[in-house]
N, CA, C, O and CB atoms as a CASP TS submission, in Angstrom:
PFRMAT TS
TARGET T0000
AUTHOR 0000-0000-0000
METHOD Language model
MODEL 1
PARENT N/A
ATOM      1  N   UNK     1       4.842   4.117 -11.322  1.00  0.00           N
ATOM      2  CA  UNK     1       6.164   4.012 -10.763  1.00  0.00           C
ATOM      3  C   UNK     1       7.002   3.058 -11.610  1.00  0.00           C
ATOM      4  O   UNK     1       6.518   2.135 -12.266  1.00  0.00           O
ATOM      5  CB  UNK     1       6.100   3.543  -9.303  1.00  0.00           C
ATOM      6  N   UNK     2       8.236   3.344 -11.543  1.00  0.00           N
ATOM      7  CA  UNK     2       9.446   2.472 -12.109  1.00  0.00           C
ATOM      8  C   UNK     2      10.060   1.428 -11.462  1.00  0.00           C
ATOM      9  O   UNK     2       9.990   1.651 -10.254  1.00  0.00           O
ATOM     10  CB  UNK     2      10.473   3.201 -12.355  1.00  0.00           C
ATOM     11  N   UNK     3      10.694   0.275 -11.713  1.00  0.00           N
ATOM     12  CA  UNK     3      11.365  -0.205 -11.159  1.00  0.00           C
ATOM     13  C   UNK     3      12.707   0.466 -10.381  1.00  0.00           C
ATOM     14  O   UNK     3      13.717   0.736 -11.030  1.00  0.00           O
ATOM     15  CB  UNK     3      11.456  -0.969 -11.904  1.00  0.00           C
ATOM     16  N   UNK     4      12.615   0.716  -8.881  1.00  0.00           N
ATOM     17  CA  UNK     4      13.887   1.095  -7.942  1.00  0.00           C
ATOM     18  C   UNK     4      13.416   2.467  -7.249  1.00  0.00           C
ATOM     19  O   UNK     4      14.067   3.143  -6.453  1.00  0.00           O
ATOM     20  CB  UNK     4      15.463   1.341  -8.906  1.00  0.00           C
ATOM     21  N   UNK     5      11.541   2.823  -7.970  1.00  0.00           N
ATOM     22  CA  UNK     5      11.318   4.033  -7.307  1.00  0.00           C
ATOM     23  C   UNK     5      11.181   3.610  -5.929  1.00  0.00           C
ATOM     24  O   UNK     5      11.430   2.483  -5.503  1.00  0.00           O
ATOM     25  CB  UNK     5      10.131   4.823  -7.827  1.00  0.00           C
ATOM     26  N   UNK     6      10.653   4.870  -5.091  1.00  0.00           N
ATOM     27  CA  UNK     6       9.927   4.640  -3.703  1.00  0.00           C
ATOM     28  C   UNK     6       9.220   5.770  -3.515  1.00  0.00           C
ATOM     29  O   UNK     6       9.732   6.841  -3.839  1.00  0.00           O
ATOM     30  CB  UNK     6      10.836   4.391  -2.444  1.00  0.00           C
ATOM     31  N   UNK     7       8.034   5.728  -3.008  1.00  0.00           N
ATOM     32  CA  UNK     7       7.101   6.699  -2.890  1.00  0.00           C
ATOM     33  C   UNK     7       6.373   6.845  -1.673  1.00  0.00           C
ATOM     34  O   UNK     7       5.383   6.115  -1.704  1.00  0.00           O
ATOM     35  CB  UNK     7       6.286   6.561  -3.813  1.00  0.00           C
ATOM     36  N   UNK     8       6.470   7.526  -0.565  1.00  0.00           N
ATOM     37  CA  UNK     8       5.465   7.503   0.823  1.00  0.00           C
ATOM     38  C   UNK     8       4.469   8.029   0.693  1.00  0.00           C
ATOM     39  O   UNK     8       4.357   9.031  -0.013  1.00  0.00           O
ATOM     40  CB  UNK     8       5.857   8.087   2.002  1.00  0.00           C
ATOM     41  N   UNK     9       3.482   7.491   1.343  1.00  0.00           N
ATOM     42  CA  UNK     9       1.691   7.494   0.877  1.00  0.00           C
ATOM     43  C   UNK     9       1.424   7.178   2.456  1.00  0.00           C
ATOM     44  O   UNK     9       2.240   7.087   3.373  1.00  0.00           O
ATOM     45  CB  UNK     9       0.901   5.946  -0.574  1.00  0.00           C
ATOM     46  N   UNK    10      -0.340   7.008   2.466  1.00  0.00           N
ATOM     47  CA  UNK    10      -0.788   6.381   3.003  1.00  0.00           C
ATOM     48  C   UNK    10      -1.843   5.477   2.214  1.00  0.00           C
ATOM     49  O   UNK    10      -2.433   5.769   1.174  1.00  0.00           O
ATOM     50  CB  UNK    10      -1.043   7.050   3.884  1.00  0.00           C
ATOM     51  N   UNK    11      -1.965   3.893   3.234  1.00  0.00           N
ATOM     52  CA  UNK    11      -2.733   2.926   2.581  1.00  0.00           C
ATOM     53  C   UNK    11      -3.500   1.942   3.595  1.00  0.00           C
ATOM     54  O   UNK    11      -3.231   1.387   4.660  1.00  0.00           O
ATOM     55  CB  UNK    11      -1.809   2.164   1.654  1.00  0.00           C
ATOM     56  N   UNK    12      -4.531   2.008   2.765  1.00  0.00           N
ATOM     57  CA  UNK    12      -5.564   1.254   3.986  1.00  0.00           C
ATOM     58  C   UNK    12      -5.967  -0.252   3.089  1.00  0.00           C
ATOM     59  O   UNK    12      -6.146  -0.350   1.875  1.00  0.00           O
ATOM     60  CB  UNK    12      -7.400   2.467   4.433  1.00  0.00           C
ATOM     61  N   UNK    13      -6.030  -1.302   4.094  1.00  0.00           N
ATOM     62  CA  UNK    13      -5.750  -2.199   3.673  1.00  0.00           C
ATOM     63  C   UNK    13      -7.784  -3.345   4.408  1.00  0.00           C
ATOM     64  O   UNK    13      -8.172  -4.506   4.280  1.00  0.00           O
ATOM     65  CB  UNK    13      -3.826  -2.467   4.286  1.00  0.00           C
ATOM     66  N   UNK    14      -8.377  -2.089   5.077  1.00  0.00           N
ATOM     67  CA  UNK    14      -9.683  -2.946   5.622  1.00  0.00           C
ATOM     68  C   UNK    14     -10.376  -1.380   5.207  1.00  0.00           C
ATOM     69  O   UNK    14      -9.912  -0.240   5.183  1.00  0.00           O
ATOM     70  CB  UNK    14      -9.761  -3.745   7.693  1.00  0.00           C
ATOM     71  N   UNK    15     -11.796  -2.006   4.886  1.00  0.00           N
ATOM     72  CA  UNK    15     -12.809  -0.738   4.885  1.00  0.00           C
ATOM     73  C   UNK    15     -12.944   0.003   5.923  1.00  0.00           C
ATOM     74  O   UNK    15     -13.411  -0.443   6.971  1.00  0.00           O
ATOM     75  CB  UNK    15     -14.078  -1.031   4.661  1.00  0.00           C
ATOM     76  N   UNK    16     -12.518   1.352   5.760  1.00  0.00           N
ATOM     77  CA  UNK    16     -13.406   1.930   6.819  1.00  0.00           C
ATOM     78  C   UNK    16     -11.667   2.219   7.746  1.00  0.00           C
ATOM     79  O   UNK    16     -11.672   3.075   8.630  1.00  0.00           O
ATOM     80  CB  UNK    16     -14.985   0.550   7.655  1.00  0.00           C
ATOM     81  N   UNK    17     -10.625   1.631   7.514  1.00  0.00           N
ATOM     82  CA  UNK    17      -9.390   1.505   7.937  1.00  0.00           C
ATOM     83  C   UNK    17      -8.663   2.996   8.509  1.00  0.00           C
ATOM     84  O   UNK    17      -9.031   3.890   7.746  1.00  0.00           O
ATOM     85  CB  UNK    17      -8.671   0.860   6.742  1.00  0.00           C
ATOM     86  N   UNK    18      -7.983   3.408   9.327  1.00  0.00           N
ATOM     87  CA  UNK    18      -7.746   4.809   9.647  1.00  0.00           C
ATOM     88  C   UNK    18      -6.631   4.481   8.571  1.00  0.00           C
ATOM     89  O   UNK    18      -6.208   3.327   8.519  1.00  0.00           O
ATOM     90  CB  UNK    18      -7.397   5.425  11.367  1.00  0.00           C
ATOM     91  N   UNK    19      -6.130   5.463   7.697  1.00  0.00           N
ATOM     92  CA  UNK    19      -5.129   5.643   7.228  1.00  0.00           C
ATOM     93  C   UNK    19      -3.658   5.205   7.333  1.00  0.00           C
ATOM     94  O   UNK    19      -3.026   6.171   7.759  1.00  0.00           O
ATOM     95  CB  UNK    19      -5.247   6.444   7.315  1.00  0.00           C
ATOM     96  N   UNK    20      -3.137   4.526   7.197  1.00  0.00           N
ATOM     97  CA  UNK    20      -1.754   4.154   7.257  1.00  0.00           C
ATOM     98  C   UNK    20      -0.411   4.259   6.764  1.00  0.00           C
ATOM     99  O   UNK    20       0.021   3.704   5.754  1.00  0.00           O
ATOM    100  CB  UNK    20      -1.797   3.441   7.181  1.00  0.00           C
ATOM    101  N   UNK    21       0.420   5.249   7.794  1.00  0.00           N
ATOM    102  CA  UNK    21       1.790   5.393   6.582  1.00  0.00           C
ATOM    103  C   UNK    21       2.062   4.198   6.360  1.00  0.00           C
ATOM    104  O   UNK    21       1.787   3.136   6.918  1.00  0.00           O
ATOM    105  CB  UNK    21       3.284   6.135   6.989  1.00  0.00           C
ATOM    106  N   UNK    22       2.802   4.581   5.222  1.00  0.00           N
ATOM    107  CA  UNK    22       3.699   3.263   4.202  1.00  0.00           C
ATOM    108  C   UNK    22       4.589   3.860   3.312  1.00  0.00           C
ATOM    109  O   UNK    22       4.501   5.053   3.021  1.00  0.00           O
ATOM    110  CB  UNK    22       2.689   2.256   3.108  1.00  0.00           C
ATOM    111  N   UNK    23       5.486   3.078   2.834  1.00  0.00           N
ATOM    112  CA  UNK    23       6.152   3.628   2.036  1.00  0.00           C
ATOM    113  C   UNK    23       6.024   2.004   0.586  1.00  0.00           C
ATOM    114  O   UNK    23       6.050   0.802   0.850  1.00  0.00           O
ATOM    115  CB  UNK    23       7.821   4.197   2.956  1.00  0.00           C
ATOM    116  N   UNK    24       5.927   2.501  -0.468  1.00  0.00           N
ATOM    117  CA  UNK    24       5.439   1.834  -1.853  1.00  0.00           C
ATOM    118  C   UNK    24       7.032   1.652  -2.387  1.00  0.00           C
ATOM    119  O   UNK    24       7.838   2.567  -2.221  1.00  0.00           O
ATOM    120  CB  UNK    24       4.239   2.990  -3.022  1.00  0.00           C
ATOM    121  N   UNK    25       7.322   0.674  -2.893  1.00  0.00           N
ATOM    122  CA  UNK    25       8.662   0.370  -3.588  1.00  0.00           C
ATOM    123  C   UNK    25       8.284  -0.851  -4.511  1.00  0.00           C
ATOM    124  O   UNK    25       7.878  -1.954  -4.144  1.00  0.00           O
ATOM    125  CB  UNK    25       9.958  -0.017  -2.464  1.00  0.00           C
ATOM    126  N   UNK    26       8.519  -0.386  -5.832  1.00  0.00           N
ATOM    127  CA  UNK    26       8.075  -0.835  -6.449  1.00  0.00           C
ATOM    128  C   UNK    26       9.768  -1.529  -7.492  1.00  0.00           C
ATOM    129  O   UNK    26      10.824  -1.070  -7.929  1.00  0.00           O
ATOM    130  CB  UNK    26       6.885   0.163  -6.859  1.00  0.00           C
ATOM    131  N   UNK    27       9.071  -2.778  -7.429  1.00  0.00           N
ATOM    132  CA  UNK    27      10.397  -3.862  -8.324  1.00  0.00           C
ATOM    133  C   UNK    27       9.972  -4.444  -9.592  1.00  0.00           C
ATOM    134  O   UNK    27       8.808  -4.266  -9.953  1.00  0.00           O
ATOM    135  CB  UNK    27      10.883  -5.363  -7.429  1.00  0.00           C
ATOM    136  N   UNK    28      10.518  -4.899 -10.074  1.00  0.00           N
ATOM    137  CA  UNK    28      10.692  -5.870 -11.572  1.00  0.00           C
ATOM    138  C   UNK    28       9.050  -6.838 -11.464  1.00  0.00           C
ATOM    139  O   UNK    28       8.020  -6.845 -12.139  1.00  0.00           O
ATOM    140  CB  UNK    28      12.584  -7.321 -11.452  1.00  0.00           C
ATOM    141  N   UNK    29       9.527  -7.569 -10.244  1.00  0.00           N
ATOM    142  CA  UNK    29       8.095  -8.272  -9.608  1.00  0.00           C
ATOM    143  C   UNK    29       7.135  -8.038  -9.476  1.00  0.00           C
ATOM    144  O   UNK    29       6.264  -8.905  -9.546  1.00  0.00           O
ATOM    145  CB  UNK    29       7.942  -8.553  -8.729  1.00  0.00           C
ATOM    146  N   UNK    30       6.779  -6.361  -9.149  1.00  0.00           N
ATOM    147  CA  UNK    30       5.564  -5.918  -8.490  1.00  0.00           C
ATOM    148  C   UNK    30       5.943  -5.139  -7.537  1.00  0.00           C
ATOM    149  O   UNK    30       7.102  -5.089  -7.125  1.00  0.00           O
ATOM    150  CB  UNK    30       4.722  -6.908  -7.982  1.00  0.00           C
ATOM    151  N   UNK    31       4.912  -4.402  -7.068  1.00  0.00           N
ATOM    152  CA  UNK    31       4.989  -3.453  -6.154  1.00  0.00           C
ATOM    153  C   UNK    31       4.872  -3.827  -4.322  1.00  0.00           C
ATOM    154  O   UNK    31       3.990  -4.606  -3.963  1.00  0.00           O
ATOM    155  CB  UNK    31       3.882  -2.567  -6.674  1.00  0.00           C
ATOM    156  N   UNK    32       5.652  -3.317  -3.460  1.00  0.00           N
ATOM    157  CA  UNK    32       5.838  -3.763  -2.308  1.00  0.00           C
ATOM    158  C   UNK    32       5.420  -2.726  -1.446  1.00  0.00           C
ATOM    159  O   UNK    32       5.845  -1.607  -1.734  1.00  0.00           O
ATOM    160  CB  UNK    32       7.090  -4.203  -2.125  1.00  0.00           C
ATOM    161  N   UNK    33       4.648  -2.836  -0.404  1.00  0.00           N
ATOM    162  CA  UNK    33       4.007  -1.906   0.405  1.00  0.00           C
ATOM    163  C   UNK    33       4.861  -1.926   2.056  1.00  0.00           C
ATOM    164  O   UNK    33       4.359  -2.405   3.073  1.00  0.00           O
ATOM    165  CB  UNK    33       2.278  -2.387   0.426  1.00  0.00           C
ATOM    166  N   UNK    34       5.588  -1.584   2.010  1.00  0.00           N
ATOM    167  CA  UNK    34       5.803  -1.575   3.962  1.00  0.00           C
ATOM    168  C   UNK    34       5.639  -0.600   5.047  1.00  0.00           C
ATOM    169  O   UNK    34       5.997   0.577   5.047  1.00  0.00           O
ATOM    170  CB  UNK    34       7.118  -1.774   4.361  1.00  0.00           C
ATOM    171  N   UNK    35       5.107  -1.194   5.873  1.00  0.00           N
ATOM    172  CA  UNK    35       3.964  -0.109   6.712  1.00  0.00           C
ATOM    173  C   UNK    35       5.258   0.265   7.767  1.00  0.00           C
ATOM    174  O   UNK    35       6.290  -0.360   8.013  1.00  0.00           O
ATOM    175  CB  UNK    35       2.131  -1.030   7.685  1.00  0.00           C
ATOM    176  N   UNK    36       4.693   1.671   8.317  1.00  0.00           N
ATOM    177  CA  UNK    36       5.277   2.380   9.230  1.00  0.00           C
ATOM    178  C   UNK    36       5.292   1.358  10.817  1.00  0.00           C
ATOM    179  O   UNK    36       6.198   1.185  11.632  1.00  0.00           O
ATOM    180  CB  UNK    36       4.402   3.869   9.245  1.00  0.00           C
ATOM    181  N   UNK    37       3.681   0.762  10.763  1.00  0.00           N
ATOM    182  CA  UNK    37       3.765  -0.061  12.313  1.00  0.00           C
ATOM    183  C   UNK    37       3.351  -0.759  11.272  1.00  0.00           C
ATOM    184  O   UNK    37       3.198  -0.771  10.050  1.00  0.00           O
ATOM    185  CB  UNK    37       2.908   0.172  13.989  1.00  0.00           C
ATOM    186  N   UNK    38       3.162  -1.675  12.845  1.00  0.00           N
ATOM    187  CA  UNK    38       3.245  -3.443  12.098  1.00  0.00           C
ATOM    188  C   UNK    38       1.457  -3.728  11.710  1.00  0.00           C
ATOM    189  O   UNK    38       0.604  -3.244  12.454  1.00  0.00           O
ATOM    190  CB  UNK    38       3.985  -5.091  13.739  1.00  0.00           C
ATOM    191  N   UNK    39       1.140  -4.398  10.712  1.00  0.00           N
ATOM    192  CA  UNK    39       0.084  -4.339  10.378  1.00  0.00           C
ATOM    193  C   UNK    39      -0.442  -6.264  10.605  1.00  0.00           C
ATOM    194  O   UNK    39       0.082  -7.288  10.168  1.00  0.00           O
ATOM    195  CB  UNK    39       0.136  -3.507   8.864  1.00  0.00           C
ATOM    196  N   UNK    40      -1.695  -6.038  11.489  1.00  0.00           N
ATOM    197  CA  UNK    40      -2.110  -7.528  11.522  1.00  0.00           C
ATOM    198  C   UNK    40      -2.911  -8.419  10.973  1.00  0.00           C
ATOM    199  O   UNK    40      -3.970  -7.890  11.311  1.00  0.00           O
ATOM    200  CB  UNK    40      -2.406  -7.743  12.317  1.00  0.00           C
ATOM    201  N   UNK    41      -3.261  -9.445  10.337  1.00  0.00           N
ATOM    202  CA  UNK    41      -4.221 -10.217   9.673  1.00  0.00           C
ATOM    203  C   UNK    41      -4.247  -9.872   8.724  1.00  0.00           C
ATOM    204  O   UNK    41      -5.384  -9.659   8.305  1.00  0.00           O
ATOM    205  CB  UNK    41      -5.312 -10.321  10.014  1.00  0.00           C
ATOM    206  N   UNK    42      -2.855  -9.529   7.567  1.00  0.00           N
ATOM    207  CA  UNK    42      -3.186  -8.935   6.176  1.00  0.00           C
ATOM    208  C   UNK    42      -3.350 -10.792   5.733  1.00  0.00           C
ATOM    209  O   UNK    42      -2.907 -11.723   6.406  1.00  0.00           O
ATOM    210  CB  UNK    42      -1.628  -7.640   5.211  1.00  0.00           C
ATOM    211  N   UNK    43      -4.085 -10.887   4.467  1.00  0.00           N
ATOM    212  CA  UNK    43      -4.568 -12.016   4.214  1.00  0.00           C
ATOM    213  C   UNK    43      -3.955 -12.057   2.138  1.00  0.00           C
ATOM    214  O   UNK    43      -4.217 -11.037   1.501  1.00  0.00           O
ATOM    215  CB  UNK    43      -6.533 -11.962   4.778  1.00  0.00           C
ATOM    216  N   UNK    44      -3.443 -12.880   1.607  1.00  0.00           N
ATOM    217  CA  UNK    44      -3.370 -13.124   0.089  1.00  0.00           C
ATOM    218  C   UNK    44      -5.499 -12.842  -0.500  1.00  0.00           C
ATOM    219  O   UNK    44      -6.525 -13.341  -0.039  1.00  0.00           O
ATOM    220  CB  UNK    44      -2.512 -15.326  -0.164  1.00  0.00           C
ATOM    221  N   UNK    45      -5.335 -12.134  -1.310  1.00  0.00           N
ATOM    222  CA  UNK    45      -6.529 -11.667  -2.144  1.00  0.00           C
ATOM    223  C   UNK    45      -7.335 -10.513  -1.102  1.00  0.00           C
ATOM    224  O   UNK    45      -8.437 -10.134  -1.498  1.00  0.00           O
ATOM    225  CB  UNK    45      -7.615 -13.142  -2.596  1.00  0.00           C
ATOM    226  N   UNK    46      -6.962 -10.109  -0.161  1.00  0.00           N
ATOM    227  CA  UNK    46      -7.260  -8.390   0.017  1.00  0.00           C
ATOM    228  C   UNK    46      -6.541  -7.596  -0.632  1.00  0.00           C
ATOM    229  O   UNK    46      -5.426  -7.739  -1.134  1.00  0.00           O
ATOM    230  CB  UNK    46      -7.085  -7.804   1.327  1.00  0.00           C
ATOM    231  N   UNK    47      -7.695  -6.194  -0.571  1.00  0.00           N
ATOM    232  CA  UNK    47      -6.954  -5.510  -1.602  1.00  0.00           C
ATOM    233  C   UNK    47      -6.267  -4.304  -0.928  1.00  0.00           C
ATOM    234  O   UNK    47      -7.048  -3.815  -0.112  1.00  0.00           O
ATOM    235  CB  UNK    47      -7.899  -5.070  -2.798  1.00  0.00           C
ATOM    236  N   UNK    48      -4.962  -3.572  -0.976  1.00  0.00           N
ATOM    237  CA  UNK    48      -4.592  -2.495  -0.853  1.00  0.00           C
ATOM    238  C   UNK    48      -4.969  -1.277  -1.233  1.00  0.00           C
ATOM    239  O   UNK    48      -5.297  -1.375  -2.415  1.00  0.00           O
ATOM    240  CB  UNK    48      -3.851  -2.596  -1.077  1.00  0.00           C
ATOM    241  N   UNK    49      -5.137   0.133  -0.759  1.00  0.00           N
ATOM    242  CA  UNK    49      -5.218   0.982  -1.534  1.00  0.00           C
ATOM    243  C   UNK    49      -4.425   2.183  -0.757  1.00  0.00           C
ATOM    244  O   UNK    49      -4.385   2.429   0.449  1.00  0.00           O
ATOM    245  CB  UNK    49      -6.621   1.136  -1.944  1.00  0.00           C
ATOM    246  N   UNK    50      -3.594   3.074  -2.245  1.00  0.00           N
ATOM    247  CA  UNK    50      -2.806   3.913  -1.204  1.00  0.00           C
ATOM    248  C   UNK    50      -3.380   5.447  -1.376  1.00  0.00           C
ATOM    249  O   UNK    50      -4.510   5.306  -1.843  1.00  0.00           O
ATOM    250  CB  UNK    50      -1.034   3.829  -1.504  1.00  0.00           C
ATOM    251  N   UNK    51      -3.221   6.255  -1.279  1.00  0.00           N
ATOM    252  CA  UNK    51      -3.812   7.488  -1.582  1.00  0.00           C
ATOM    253  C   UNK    51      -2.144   8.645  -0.762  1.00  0.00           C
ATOM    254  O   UNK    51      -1.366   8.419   0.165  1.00  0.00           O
ATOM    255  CB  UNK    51      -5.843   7.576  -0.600  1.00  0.00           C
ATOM    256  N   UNK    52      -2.271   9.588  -1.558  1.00  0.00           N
ATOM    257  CA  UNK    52      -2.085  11.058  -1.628  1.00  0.00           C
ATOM    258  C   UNK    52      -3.148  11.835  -0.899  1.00  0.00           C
ATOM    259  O   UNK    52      -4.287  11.946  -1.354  1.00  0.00           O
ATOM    260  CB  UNK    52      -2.061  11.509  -3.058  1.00  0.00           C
ATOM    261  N   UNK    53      -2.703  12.451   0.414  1.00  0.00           N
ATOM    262  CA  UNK    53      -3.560  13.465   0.766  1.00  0.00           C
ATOM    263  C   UNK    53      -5.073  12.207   1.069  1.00  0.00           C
ATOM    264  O   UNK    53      -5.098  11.125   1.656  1.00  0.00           O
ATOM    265  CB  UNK    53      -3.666  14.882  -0.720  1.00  0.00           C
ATOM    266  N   UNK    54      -6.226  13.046   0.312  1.00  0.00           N
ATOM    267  CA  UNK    54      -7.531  12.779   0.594  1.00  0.00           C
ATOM    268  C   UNK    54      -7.855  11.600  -0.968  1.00  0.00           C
ATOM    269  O   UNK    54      -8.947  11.052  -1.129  1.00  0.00           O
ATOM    270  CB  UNK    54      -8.535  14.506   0.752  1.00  0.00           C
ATOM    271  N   UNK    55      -7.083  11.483  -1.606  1.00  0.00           N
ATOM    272  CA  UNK    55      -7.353  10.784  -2.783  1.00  0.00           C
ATOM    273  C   UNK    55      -7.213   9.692  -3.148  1.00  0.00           C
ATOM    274  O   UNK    55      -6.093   9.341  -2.778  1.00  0.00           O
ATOM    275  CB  UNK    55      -6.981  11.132  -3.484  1.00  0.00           C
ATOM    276  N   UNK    56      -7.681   8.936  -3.656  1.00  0.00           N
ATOM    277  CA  UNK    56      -7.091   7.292  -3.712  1.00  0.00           C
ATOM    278  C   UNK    56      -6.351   7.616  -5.343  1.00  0.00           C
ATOM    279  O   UNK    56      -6.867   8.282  -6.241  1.00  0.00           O
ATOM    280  CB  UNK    56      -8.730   5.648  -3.682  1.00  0.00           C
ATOM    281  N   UNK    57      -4.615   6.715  -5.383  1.00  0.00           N
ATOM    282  CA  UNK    57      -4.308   7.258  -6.331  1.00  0.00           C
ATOM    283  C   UNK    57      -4.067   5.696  -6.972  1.00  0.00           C
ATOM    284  O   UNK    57      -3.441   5.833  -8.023  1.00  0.00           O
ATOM    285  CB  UNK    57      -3.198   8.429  -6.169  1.00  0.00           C
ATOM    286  N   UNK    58      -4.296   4.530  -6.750  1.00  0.00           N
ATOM    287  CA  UNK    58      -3.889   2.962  -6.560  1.00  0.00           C
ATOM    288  C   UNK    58      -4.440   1.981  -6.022  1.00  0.00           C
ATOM    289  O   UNK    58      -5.088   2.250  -5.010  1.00  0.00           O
ATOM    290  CB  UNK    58      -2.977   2.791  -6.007  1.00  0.00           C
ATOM    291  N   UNK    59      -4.414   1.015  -6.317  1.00  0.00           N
ATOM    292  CA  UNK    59      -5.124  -0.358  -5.957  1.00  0.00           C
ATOM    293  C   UNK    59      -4.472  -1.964  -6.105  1.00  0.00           C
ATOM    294  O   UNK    59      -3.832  -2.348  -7.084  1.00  0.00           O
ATOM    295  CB  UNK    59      -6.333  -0.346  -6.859  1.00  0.00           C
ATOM    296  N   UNK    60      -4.702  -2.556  -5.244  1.00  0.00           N
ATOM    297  CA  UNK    60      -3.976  -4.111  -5.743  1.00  0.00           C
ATOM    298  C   UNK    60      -3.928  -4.918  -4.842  1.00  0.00           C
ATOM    299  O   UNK    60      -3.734  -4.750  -3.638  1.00  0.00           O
ATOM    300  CB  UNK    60      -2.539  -4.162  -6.216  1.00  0.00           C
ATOM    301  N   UNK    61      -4.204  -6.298  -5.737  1.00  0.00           N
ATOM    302  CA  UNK    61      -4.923  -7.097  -4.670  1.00  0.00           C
ATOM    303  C   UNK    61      -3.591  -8.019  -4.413  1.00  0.00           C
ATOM    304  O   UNK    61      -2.898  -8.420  -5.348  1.00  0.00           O
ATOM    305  CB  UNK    61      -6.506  -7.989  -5.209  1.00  0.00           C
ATOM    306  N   UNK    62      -3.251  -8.373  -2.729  1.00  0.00           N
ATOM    307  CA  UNK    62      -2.374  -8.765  -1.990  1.00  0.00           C
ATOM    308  C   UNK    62      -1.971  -9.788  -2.376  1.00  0.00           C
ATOM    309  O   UNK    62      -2.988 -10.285  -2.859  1.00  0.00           O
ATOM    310  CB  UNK    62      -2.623  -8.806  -0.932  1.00  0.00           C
ATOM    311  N   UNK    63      -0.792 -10.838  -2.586  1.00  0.00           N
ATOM    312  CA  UNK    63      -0.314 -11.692  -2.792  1.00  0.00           C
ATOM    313  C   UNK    63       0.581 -12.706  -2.271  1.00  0.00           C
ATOM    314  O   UNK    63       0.911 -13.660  -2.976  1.00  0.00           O
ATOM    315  CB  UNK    63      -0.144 -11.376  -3.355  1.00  0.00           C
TER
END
């Protein structure tokens, strides 16, 4: 992705996690994840992952 894209996925953020919409927007800074509902106990150094469909297409650890 580019700086100013946006891309809707889903991303699970705990093992084993049911799937989660989100939508990915990605800046100059880094990439920004914001969830459809509100998501609890995200923690700095877990890792994200978003996937397409059945696929994991991304990864990155929280900050």
């Amino acid at each position: 992705m580019k700086p100013g894209e946006t891309k809707e996925c889903n991303v699970r953020i705990r093992y084993r996690q049911t799937l989660q919409k989100a939508t990915l927007r990605m800046f100059d800074e880094g990439l920004y994840i914001t969830f459809d509902e509100l998501q609890r106990g995200i923690a700095p150094g877990q890792f994200a992952a978003w996937y397409y469909e059945d696929e994991v297409v991304g990864s990155g650890v929280i900050g």
